[in-house]
Every structure is written in C-alpha cells, then in structure tokens.
Backbone bond lengths (Angstrom), bond angles and torsions (degrees), N, CA, C in turn:
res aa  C-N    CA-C-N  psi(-1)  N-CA   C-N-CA  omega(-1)  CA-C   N-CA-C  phi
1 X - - - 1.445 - - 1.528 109.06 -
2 X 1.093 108.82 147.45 1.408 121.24 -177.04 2.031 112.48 -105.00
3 X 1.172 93.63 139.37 1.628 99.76 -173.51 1.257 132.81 -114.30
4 X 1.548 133.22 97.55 1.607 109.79 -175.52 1.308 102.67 -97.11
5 X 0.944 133.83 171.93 1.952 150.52 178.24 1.437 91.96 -141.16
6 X 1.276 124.67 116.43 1.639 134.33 158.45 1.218 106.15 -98.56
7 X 1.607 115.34 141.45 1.140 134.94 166.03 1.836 117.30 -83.62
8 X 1.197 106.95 67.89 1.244 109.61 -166.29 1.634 131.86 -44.11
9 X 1.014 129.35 -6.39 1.535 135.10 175.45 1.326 102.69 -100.62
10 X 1.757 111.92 -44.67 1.509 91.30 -140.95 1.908 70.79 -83.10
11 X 0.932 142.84 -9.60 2.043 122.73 176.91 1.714 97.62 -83.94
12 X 1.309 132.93 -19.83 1.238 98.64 163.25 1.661 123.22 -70.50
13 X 1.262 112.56 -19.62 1.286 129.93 -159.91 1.703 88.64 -70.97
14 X 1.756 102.33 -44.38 1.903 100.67 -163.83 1.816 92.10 -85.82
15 X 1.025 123.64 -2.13 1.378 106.63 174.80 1.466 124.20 -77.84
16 X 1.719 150.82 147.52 1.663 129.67 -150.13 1.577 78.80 -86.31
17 X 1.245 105.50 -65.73 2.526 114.72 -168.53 1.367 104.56 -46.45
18 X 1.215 133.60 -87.78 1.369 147.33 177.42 1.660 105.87 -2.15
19 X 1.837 95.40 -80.35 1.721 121.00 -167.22 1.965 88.76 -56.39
20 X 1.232 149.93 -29.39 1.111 134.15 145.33 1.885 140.33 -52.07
21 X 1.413 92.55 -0.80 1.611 102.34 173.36 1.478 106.81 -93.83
22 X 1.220 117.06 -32.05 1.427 135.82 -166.02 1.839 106.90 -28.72
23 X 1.043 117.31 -67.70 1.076 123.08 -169.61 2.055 106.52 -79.45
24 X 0.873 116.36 -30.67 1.115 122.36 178.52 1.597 121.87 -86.24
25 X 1.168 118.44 -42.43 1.853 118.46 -165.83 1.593 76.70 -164.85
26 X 1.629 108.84 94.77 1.363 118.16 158.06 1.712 111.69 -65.27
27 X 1.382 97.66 -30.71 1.857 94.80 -165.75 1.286 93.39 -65.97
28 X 1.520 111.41 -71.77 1.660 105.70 -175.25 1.196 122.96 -52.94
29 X 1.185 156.24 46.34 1.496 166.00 -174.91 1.675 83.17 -154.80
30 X 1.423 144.75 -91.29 1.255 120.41 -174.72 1.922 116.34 -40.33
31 X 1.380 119.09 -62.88 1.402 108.37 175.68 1.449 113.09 -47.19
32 X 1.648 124.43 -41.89 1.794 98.95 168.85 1.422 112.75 -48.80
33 X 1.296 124.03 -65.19 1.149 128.49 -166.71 1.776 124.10 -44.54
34 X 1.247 119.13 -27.66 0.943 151.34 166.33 1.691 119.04 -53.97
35 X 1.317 80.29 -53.96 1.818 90.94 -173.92 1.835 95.87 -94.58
36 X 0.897 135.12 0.30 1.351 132.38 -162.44 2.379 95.29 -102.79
37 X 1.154 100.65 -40.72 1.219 103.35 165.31 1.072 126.19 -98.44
38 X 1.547 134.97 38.56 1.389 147.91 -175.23 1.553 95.61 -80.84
39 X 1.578 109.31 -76.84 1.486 105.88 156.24 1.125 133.85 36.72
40 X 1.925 100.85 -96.17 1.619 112.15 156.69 1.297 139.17 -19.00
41 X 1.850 101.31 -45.21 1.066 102.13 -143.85 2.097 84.96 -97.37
42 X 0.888 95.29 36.38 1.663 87.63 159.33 1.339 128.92 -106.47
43 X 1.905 111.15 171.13 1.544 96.66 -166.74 1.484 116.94 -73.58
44 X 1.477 109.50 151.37 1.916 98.42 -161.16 1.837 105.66 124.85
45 X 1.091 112.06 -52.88 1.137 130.56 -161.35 1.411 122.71 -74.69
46 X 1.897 107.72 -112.38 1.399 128.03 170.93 1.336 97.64 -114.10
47 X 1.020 108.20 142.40 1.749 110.60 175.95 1.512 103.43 -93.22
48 X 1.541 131.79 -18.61 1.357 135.45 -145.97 1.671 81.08 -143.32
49 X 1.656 136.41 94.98 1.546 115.69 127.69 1.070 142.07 -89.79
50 X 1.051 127.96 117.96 1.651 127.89 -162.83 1.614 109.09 -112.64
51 X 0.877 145.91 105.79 1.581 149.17 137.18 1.509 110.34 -81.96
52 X 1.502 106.93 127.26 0.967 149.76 -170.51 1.792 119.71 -121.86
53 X 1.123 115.02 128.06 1.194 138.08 -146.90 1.585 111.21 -124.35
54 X 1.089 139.35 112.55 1.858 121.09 161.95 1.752 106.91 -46.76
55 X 0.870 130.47 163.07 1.735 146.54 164.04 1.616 94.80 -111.53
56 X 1.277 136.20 36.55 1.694 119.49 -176.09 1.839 90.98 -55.03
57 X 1.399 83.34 147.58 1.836 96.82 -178.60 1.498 129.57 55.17
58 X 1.445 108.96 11.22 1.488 106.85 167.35 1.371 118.03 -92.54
59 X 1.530 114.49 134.76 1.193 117.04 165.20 1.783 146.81 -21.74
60 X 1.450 91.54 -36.47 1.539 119.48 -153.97 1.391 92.63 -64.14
61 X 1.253 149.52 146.96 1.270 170.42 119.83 1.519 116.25 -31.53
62 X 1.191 108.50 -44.59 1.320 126.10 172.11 1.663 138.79 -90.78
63 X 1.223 140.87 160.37 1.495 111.71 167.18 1.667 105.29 -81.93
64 X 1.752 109.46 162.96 1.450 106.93 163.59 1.274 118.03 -120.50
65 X 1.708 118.89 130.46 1.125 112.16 174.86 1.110 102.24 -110.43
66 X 1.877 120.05 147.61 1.278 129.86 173.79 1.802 82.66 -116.34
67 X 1.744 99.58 165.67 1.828 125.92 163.63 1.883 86.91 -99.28
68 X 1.156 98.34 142.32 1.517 128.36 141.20 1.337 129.52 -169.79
69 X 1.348 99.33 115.31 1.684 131.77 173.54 1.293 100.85 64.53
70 X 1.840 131.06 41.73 1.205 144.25 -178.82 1.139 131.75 71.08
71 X 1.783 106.08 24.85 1.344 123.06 173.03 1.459 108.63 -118.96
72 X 1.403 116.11 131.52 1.674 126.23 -179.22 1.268 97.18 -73.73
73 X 1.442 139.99 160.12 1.226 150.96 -156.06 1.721 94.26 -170.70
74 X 1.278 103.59 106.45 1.842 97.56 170.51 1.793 104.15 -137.77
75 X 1.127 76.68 136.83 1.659 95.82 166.63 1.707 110.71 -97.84
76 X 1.315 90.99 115.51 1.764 90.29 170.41 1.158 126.78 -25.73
77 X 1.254 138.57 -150.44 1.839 153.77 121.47 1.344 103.19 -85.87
78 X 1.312 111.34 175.65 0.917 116.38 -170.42 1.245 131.82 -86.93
79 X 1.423 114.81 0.98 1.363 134.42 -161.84 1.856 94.76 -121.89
80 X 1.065 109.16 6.33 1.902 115.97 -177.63 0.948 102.68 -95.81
81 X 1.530 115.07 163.84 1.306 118.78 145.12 1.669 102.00 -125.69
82 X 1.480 100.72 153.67 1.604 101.00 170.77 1.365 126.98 -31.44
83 X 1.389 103.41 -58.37 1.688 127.98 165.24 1.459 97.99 -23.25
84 X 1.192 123.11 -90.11 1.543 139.92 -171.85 1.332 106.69 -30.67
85 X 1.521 121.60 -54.98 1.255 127.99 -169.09 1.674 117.43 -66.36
86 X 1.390 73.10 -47.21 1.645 84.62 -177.17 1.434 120.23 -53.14
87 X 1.864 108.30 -49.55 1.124 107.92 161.05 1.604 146.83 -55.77
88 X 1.372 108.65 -36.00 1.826 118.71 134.25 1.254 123.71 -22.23
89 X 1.110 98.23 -83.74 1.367 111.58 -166.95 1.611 107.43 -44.48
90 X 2.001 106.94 -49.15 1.594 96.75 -171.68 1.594 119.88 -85.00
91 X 1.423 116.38 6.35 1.284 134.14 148.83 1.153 126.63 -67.98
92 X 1.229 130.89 -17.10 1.388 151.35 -162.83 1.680 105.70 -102.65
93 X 0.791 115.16 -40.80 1.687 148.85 -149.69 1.496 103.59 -100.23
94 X 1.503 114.04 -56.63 1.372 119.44 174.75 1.536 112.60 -45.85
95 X 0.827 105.25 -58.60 1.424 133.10 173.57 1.457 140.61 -34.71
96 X 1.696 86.48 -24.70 1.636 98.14 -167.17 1.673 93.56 -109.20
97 X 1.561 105.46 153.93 1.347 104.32 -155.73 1.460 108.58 -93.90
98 X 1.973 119.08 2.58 1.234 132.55 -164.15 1.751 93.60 -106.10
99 X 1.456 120.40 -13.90 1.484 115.32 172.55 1.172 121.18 -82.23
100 X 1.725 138.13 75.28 1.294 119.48 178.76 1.444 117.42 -22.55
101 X 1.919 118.17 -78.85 0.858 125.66 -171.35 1.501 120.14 -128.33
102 X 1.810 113.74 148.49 1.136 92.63 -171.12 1.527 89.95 -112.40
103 X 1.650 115.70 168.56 2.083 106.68 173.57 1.563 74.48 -144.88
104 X 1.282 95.80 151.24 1.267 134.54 174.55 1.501 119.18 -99.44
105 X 1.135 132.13 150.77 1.950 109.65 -178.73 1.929 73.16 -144.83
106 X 1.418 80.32 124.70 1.787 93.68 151.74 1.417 86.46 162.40
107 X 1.536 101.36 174.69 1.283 130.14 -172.74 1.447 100.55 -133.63
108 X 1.112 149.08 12.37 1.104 161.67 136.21 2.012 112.25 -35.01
109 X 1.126 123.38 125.68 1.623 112.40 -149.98 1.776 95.13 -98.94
110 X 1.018 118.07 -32.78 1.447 141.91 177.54 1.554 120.75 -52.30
111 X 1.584 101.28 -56.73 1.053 139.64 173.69 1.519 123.91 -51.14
112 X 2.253 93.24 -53.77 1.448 90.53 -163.22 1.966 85.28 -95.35
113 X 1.111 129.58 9.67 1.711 118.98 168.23 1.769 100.49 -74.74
114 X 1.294 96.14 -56.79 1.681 100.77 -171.14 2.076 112.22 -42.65
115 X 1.460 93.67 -27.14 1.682 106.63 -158.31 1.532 96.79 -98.77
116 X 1.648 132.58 -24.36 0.968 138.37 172.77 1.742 116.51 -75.76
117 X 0.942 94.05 -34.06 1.855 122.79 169.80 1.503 120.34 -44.55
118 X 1.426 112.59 -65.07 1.511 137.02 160.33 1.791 101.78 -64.91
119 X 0.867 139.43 -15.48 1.873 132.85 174.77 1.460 94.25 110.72
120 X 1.258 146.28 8.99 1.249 130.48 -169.50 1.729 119.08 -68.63
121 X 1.255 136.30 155.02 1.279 96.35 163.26 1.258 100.29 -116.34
122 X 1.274 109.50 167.22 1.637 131.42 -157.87 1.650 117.72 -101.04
123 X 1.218 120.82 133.16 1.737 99.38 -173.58 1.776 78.09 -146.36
124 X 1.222 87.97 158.81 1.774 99.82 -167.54 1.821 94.97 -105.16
125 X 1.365 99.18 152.78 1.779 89.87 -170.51 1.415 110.55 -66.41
126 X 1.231 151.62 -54.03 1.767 135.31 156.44 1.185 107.16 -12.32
127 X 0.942 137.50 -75.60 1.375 133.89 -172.65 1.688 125.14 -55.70
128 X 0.905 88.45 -14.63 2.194 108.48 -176.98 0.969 85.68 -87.63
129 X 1.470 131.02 -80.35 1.480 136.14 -143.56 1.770 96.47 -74.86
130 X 0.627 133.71 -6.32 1.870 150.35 168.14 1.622 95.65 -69.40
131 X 1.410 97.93 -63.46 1.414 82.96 -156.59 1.843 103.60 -82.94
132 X 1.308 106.27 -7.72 1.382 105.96 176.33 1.310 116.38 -65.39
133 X 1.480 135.22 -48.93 1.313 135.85 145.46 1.680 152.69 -22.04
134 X 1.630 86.42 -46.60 1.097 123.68 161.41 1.881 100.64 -51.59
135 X 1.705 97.79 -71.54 1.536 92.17 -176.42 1.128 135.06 -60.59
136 X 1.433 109.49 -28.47 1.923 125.40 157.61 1.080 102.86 -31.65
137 X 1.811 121.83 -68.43 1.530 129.89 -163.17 1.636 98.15 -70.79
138 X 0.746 156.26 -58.61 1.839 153.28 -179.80 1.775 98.27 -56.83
139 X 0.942 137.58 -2.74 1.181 139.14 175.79 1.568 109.72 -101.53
140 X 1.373 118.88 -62.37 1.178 120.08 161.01 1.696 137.19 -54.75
141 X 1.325 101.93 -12.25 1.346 118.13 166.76 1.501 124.05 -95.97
142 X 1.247 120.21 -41.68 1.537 131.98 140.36 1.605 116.46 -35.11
143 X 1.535 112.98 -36.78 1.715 104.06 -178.35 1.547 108.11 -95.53
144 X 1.771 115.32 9.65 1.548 111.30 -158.30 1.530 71.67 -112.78
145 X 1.461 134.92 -27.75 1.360 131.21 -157.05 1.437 103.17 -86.93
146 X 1.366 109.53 -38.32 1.716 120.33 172.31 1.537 119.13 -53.83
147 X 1.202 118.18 -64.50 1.605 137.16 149.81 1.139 119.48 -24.70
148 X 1.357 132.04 -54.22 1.464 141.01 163.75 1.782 103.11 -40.02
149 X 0.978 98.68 -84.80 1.949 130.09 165.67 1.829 111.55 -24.02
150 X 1.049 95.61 -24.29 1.723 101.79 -177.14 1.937 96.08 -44.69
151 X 1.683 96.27 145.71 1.722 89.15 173.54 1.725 83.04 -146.37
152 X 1.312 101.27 147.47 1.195 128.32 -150.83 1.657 81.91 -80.30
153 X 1.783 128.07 156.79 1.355 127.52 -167.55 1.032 99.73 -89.39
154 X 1.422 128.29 -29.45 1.610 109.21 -173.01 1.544 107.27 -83.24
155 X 1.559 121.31 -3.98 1.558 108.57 162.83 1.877 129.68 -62.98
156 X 2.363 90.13 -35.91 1.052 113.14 177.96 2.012 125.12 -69.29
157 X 1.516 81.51 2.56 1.755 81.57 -171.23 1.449 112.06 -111.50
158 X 1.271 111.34 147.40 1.370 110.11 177.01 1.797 130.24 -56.59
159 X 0.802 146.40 172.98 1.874 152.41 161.46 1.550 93.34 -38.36
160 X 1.639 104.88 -70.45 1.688 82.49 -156.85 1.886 111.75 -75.04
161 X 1.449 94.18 -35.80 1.931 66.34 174.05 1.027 127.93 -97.21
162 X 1.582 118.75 36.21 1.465 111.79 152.24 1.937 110.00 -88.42
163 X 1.287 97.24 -1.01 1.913 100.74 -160.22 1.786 83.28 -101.44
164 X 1.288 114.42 -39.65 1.414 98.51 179.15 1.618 122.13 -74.30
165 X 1.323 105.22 -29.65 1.319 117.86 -178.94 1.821 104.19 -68.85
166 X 1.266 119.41 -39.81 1.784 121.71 177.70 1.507 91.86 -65.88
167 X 1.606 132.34 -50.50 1.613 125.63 -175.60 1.362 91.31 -25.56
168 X 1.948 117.74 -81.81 1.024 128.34 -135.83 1.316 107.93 -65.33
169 X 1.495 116.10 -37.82 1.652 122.17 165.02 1.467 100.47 -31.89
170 X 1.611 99.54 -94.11 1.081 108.81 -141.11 1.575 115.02 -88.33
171 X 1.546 125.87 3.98 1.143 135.65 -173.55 1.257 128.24 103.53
C-alpha cells in the first residue's frame, strides 16, 4: 500500500483560491482542499490519504479522524501540531512492511528533512495539487472512455439466456 500524509494548512496556504478563504471561511478552504485530493485516493494510487490539520484550541484530548470520499481528515489534539503527527505517523509507516511507500506533501523545510529521514518521500504542495488534477482529468477521461464502451446486455448475454429471458418477457 501506498501512503500520502498532507500537511493540511501549510498546502492550503501554497494553493492561489483556497490560501484566499483563509481569513474568511477556514472550513471551506479546508473542505476545498479536501475534495481537490479525493482523486488520489483512488484505486491505482494511495491506498492511505490522510490530511492532517492542527486542532489549536480544541478541546479534544485526542486526535479526530473523520472518512471523506476516501480521504482521512484528522485534527490533532490539542496539544499537537500537524508537524508532530505527521512525523509519527511517517515513522510509523516507514516501518511497516505492508507500506510500500510513504510521500509526505508539504513545503515546510523542517518537516520535509524530518520525513526524508525516516525514507519518506517528500513532494512540495504545487506539485501534489498538480498531480491531484492531473488525476481528476485521467479519471474523467477513463469515465468518458467507459461510457463510450457501454454494450447493450442483450449483446452481453449468452443464446440461452437471452431465449429464456424473451420466454419470461414475452411468454
């Protein structure tokens, strides 16, 4: 299985739309971001997307992870920072003998030594969100190529159950 860990602020920060929600609708600048690397998370890809978030000032004791549309979404604790986690996690990960590979996404310089350190490899957020697009468009072309390809069921069926299937039609 293949692994990304996103550094979720600092790629909204490198994104031009997003890093303009910031001050206004933090959620929606994380939910773009969110839905913009869904992509990835198809089969082919990463088996594991994770964006990761600080919680500064949340209650929770714990981190929280929610699923959406096959992307992990965690909010630290409150005493984390993404950084920290992230680095865990891709220490954790390296390690295990079912993770081919792990990639790291940030542009953070600190971050991507600590993540390069453990074997991770490192991709700077331009380049993520590049290739996230990229996979949108190969996705959408794959479902225009499928559609084309459609074959009608009674081509797909054999002699006898198309003759049993007309019985039941037609009597």
């Amino acid at each position: 299985m293949r692994a990304l860990l996103v550094d979720g602020y600092n790629l909204i920060y490198a994104h031009h739309e997003l890093s303009r929600l910031v001050g206004s609708d933090m959620d929606a600048a994380r939910e773009g971001l969110v839905r913009e690397l869904m992509p990835l998370a198809a089969p082919g890809r990463y088996g594991l997307v994770m964006v990761v978030f600080d919680a500064a000032g949340s209650p929770n004791p714990e981190p929280v992870f929610e699923e959406r549309g096959g992307v992990t979404v965690v909010f630290t604790r409150r005493t984390q920072s993404a950084d920290t986690f992230i680095e865990k996690a891709a220490r954790r990960m390296s390690s295990r003998t079912e993770v081919s590979e792990v990639a790291v996404a940030t542009s953070d310089r600190v971050l991507s030594g600590l993540a390069s350190g453990f074997g991770a490899r490192v991709i700077n957020g331009p380049s993520l969100l590049e290739r996230a697009h990229e996979a949108a468009d190969e996705t959408r072309e794959e479902m225009k190529r499928a559609a084309r390809r459609r074959v009608p069921l009674e081509e797909r069926l054999g002699e006898e159950t198309r003759r049993l299937l007309d019985e039941m039609r037609y009597g």
